[in-house]
N, C-alpha and C positions, 0 to 999 in steps of 0.2 A: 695669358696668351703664351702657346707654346713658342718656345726658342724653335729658329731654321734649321729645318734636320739636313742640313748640306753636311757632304761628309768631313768638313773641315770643322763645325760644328760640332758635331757628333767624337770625331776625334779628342777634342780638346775636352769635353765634358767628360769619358770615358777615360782619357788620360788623367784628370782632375781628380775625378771621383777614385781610379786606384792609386795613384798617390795618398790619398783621405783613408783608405786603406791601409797605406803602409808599406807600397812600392817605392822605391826610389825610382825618380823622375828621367836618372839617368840610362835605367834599366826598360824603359817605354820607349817601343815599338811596333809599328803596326806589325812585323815579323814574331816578334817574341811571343813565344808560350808562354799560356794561364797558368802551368802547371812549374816551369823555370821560376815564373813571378810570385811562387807560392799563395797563385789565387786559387781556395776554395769553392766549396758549391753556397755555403753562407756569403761571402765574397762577391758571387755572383747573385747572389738575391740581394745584398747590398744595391749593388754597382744596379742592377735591375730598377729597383728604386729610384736612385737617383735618376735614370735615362727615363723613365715612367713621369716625375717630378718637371724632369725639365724639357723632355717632346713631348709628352702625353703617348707614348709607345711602349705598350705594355709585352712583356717579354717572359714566357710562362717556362717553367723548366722546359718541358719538351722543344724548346727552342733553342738552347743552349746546354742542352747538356752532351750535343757534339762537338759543341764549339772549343777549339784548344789555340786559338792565340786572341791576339789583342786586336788583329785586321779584321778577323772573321767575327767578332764580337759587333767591333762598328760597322761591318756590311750588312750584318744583319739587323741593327738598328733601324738604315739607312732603306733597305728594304721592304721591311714591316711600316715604316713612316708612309713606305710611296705608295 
């Protein structure tokens, strides 16, 4: 059973998952740049995974490869779910 794609939700698993990465926890916000956070595009096929894993919302490059911070990453989670 997929986990509730509410954006609180979605926030936390997506914060989760780049910590698991290798961001500091302190450096997460829905403001902050992918690219500040030295997330990659393996990074985001990572982080893709996990969100895939635990909503069942699948997230193909062409969906993220405009995406440049951590808010637009989980709106677009949040979006694809609905």
């Amino acid at each position: 059973m997929a986990t509730d794609v509410s954006t609180d939700n979605v926030e936390k698993v997506i914060f989760d998952g780049l910590v698991e990465l290798g961001t500091e926890r302190d450096q997460l916000s829905r403001e902050a740049s992918l690219e500040d956070l030295d997330i990659d595009s393996l990074d985001l096929v990572e982080l893709a995974q996990i969100v895939e894993d635990e909503f069942g919302v699948e997230l193909r490059g062409d969906d993220v490869k405009d995406v440049k911070t951590v808010g637009e990453v989980i709106d677009l989670v949040v979006a694809k779910a609905g």
